[in-house]
C-alpha positions as MATLAB code, in Angstrom:
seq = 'XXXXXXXXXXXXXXXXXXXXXXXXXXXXXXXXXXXXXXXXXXXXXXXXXXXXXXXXXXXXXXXXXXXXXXXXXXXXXXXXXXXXXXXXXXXXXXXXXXXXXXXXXX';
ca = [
     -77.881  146.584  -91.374;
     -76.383  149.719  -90.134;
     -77.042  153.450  -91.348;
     -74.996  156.400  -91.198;
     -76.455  159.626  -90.474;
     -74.196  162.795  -91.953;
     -75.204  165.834  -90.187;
     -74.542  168.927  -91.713;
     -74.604  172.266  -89.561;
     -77.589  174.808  -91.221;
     -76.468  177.914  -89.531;
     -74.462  179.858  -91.731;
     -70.987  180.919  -89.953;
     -70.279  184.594  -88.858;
     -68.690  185.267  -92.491;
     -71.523  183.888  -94.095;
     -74.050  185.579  -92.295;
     -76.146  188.484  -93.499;
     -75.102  191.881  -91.780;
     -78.930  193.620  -90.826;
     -79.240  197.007  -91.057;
     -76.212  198.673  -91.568;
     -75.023  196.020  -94.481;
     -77.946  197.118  -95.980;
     -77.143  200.761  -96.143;
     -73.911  200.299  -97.381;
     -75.148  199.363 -101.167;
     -74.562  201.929 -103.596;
     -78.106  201.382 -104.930;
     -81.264  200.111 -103.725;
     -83.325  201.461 -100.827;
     -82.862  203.218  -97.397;
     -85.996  202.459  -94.859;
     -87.189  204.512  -91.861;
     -86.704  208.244  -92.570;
     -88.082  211.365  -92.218;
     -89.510  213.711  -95.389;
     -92.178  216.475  -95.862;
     -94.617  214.226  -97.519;
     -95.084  211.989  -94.373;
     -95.969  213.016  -90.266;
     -94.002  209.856  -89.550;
     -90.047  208.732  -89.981;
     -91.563  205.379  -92.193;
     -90.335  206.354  -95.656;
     -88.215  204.891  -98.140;
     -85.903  206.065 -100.129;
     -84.150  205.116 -103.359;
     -80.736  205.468 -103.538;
     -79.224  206.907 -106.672;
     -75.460  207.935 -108.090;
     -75.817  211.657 -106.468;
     -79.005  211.067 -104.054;
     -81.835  209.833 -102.478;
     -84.878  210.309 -103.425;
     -88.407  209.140 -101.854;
     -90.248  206.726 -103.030;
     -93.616  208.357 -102.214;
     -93.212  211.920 -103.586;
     -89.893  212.190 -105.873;
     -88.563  214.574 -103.500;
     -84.475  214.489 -103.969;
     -82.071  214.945 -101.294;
     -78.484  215.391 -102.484;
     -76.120  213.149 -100.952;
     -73.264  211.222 -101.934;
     -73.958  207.066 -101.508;
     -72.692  204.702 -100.492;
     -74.947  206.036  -96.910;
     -72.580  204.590  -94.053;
     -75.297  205.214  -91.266;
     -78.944  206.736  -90.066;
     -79.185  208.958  -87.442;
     -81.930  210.225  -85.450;
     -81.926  213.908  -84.427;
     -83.134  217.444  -83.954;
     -82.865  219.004  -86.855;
     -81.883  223.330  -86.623;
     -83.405  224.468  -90.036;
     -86.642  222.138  -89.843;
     -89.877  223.692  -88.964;
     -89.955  222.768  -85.374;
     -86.772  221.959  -83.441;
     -88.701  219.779  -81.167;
     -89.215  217.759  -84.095;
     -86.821  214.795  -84.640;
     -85.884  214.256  -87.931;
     -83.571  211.476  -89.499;
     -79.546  212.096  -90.987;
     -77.626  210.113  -93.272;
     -74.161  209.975  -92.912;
     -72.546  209.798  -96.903;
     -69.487  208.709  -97.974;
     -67.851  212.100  -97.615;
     -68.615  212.314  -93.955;
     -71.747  214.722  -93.821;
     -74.886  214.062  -92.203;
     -77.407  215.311  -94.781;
     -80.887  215.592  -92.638;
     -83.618  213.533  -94.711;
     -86.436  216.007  -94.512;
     -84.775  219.528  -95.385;
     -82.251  218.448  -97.251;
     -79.390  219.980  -95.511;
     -76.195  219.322  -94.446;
     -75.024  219.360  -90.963;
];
């Protein structure tokens, strides 16, 4: 007696698959990973993102923004304590890279 065998491919195809990363910061709500605020010596926060802002998730500090975020950058940051000091931007929908742990806009 013979058997047939249907194989079935797993792999989801390129307009299936999940876009990492920047996909991510695209939603209009949810959370942003990785950036820099006053609260921690590190660039490991999150953040939440609301209608106007984002705010972290470890001390309620708001940064005014306007989501969807399109991209995170890493630089130095003028109007932070210590230029030396890299700090993280988000680029908003308008166009402005707001930096993460002063709050202002670049």
């Amino acid at each position: 007696m013979a058997h047939s065998v249907a194989i079935h491919q797993v792999n989801p195809t390129p307009a299936e698959a999940p876009t990492p990363g920047l996909g991510q910061l695209m939603q209009a709500h949810g959370t942003v990973s990785g950036l820099a605020c006053k609260c921690s010596q590190k660039t490991d926060v999150d953040f939440l993102i609301k209608k106007d802002r984002i705010v972290c998730a470890s001390c309620g500090r708001e940064v005014l923004c306007h989501p969807p975020l399109l991209a995170v950058y890493i630089a130095t940051c003028s109007c932070c304590w210590s230029t030396s000091i890299k700090s993280t931007f988000v680029l908003d929908s308008r166009g402005a890279y707001v930096c993460s742990w002063c709050g202002q806009t670049r």
